[in-house]
C-alpha positions in Angstrom: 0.0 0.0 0.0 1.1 3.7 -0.6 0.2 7.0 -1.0 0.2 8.9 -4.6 0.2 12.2 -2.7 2.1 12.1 0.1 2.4 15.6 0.6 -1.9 16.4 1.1 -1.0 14.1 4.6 0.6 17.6 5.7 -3.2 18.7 6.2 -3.2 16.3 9.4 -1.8 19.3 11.7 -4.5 21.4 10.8 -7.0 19.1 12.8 -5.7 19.9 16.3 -5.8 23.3 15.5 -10.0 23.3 14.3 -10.1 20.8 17.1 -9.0 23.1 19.8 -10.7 26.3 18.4 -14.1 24.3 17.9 -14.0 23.5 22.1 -14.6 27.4 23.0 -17.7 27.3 20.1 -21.2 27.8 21.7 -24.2 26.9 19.8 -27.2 28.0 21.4 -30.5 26.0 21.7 -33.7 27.4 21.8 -36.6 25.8 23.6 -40.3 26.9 24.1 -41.1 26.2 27.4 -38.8 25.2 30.5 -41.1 22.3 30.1 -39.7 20.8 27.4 -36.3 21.0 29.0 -37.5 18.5 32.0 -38.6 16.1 29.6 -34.6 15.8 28.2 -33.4 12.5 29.6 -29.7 12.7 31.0 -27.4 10.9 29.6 -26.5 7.3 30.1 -23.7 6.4 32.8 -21.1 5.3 29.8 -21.3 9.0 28.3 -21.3 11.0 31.6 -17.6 10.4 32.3 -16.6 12.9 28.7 -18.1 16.2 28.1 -20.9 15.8 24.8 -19.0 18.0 23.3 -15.8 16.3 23.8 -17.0 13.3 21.6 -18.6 15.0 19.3 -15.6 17.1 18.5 -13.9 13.2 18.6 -15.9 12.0 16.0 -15.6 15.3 13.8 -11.5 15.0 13.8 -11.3 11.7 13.3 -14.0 11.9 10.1 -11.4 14.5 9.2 -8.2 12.8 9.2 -10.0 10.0 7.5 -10.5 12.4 4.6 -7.6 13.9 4.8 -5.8 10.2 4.0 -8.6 10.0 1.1 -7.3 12.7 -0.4 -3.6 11.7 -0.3 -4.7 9.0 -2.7 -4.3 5.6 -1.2 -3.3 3.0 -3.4 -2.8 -1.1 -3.0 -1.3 -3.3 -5.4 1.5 -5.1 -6.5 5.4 -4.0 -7.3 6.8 -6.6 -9.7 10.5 -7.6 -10.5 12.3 -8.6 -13.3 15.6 -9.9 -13.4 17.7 -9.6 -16.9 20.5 -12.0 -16.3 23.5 -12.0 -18.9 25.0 -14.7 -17.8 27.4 -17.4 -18.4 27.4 -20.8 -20.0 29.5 -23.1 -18.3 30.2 -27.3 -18.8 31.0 -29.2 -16.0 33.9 -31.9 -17.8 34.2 -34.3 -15.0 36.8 -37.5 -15.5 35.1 -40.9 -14.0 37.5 -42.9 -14.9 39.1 -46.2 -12.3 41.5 -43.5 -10.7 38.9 -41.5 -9.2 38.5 -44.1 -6.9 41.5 -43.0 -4.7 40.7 -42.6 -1.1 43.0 -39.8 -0.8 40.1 -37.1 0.3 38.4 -36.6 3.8 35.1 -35.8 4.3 34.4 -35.4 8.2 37.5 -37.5 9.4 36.8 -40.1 6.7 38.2 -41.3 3.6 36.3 -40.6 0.6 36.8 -41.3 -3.2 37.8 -38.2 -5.4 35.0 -38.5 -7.2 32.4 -38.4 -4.1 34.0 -35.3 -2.7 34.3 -33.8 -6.5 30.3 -34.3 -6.7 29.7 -32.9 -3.6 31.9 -29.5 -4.5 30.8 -29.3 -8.2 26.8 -29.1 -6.1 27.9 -26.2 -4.6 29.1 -24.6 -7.4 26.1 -24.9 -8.9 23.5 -23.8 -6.4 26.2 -20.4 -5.9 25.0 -19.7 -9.8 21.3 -19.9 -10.3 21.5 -17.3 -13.0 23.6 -19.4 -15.3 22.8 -22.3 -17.9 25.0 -25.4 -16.7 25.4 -28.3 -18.6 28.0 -31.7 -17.6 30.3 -33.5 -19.6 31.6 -37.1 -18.3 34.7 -38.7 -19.8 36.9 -41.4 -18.8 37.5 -44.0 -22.1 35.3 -41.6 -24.1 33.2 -38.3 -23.5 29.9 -37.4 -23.6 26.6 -34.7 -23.2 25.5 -36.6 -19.4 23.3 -33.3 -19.1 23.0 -30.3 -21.7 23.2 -26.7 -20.7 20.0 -25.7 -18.6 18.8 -23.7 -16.2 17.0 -26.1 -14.1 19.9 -27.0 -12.4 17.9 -29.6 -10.0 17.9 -32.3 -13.2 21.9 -31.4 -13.5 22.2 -31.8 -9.5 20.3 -35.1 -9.9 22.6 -36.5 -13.2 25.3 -35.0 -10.6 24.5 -37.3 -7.8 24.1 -40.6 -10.3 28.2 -40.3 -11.3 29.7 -43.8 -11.2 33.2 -44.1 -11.6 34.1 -46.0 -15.0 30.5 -45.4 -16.4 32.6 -43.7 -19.2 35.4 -46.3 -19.1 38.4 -46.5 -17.2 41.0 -44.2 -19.2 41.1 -40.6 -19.7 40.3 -38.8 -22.9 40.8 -35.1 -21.9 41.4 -34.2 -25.8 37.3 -35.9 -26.2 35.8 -33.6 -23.2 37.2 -30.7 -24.7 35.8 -31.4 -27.9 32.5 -32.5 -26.8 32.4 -29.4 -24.6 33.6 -27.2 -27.4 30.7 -29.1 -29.8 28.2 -28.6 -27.5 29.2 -24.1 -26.9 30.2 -23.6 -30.7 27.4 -21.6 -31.9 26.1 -20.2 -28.6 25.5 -16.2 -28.1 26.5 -16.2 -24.5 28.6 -13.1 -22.9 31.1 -15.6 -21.9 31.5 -19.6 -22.8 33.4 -21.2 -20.3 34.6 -25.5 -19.3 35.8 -26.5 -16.1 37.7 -30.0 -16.4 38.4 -32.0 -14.0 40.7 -34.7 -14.1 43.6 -36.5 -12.2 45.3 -38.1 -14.9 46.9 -37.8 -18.2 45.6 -38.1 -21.5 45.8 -42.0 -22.6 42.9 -42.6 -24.7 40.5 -40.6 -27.5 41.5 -39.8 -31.2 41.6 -35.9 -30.4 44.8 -34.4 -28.4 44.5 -31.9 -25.9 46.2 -29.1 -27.9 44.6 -29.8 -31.0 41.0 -29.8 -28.7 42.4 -26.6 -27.0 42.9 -24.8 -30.3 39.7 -25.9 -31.5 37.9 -24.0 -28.1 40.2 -20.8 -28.5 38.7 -20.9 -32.0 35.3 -20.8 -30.6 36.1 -18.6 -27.6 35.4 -20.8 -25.5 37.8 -20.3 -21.9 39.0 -23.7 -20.3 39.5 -23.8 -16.5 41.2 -27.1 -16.3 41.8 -28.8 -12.1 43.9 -31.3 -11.0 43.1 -33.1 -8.0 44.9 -35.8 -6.0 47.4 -35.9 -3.8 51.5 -36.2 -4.0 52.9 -39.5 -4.4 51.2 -42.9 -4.0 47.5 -42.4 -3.0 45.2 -45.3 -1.4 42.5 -47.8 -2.9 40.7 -50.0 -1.6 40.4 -53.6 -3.2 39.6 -57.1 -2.7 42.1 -59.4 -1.6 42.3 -62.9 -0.4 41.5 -61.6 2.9 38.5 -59.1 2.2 38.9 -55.2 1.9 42.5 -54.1 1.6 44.3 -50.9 1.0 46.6 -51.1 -1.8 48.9 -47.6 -2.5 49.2 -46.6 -6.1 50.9 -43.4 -7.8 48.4 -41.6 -10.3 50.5 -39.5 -12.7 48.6 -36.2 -13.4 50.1 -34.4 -16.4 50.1 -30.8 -14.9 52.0 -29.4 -17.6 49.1 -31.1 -20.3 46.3 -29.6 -17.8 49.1 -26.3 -17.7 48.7 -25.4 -21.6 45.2 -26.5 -22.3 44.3 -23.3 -19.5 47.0 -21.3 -21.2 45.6 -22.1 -24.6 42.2 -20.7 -24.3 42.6 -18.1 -21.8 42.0 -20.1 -18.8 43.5 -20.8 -15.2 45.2 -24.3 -14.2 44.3 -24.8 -10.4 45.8 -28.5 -8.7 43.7 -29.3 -6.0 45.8 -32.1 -3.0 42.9 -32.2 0.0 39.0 -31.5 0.2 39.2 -27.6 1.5 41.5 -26.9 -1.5 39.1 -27.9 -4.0 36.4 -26.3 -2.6 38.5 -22.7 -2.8 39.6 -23.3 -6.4 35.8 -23.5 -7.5 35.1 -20.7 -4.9 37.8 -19.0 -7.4 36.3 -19.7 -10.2 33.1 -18.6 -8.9 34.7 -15.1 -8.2 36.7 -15.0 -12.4 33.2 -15.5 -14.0 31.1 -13.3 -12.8 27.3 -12.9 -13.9 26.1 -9.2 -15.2 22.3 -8.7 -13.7 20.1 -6.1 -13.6 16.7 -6.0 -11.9 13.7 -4.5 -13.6 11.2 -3.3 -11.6 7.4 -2.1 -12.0 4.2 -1.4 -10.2 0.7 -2.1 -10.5 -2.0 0.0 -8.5 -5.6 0.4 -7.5 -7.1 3.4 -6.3 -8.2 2.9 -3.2 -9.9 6.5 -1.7 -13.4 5.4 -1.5 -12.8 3.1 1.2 -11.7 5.8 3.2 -14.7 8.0 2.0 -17.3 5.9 3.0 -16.1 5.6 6.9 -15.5 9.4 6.7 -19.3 9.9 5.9 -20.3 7.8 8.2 -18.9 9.5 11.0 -20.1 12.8 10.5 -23.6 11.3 9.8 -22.7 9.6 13.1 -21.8 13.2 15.1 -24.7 14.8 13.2 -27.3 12.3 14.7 -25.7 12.5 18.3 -25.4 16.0 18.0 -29.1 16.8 17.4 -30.2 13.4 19.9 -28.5 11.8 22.9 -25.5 14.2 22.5 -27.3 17.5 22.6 -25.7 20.3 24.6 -27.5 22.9 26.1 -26.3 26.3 26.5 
């Protein structure tokens, strides 16, 4: 609710001022016969405690500053926003190949695969960017589209939270999830194209190289973040032996200087990621390059509303008019 003209409330101070010269106002009464005066009834024990004129002078001011907010123009309705988002398109490349299965991550004290505390991140990156079509690309032996660009990102949280490692086969093409990513952004009008790959090996499978699939996004302008995650050395897994669930310590070569170029290439960053709270600051980074541009429209829609003031208004000067002239009468 508002007021179209505010200013008109300004009349409110006048009403003390009629209110207080109105009290010293006689109006005399003029009766026939001193008879007709003993037939006037006092008034009731609820009334006796105010002076008549008191209320009626009540009932006068606040008809008045009922009016008085009549004529500043009430008005209810609705005020409506509109958000213009330019934002950015961004593909989630995610590796799920066999080394993702490291248990060289902690989540809460516990060892975790990479890839479970990789999903969990990658959610949060998406929820901190509502305004932004997100798509995923998966690629271990081969790459593919697991989820389009969109902005509903609860079906790409969901395809998120079904990753598997080796649903894309156990090696790493990064060269194919550049190039599906770069297939997939080609032709789009966006104010800024952008892939974040994650891996944490080296290229070893796919028919298209990493430099050749770099040029092929530069081409396209299409920026590549690319992150390495795992730790130094040998890292942990878990497999079956002859005595149940053992841990068996493996070294995962991750070709930095690969992941290095392919950034380089196309304008991006290279970020390596060795622990949980170090992958979730590189995104956090990321979040802060690629910024979204949004303006907010906004508009109003209103319905006079004066005549529900207006008809109280009248009714309490009918009101002190009746009184004034019946139970209220004052005599001089």
């Amino acid at each position: 609710m508002r007021f179209e003209d505010p200013e008109l409330l300004t009349l409110l101070i006048l009403i003390p001022i009629i209110f207080f010269w109105s009290r010293n106002t006689k109006t005399p009464i003029r009766f026939s016969s001193l008879g007709n005066m003993k037939k006037l009834r006092s008034h009731g024990r609820s009334l006796r405690r105010f002076h008549p004129k008191w209320i009626l002078l009540g009932l006068r001011a606040l008809a008045l500053t009922i009016i008085v907010c009549a004529l500043a123009r009430p008005q209810e309705g609705k005020k409506y926003s509109e958000i213009l988002s330019e934002g950015v398109d961004i593909l989630l490349a995610l590796d799920t190949s066999g080394s993702m299965q490291a248990l060289d991550f902690e989540r809460n004290g516990e060892r975790v695969t990479r890839l479970e505390i990789v999903k969990e991140v990658v959610s949060q990156f998406v929820q901190k960017r509502p305004q932004d079509r997100m798509g995923l690309v998966v690629f271990g032996e081969e790459a593919f589209t697991q989820c389009p660009l969109t902005l509903d990102h609860g079906i790409l949280l969901d395809f998120l939270k079904r990753l598997e490692i080796g649903m894309a086969g156990d090696s790493t093409a990064i060269g194919s999830a550049i190039g599906v990513s770069a297939s997939r952004m080609k032709d789009l009008k966006a104010k800024s194209k952008v892939v974040v790959l994650l891996t944490d090996g080296g290229n070893n499978a796919g028919k298209l190289t990493p430099d050749k699939a770099a040029e092929v996004a530069k081409t396209f302008g299409i920026k590549v973040y690319t992150v390495g995650v795992g730790t130094e050395g040998e890292s942990p897994f878990l497999v079956d032996g002859p005595f149940g669930k053992q841990y068996v310590y493996q070294r995962v070569e991750l070709d930095e200087k690969t992941l290095t170029q392919i950034a380089t290439t196309t304008g991006g960053r290279y970020f390596r990621a060795t622990d949980t709270e170090g992958l979730k600051k590189i995104y956090d980074e990321i979040d802060q390059l690629e910024t979204t541009e949004i303006k907010v429209k906004e508009y109003s829609e209103y319905n006079e509303s004066f005549h529900l003031y207006l008809i109280p208004a009248l009714i309490t000067l009918l009101l002190e008019m009746v009184l004034s002239q019946t139970r209220l009468r004052i005599l001089p």
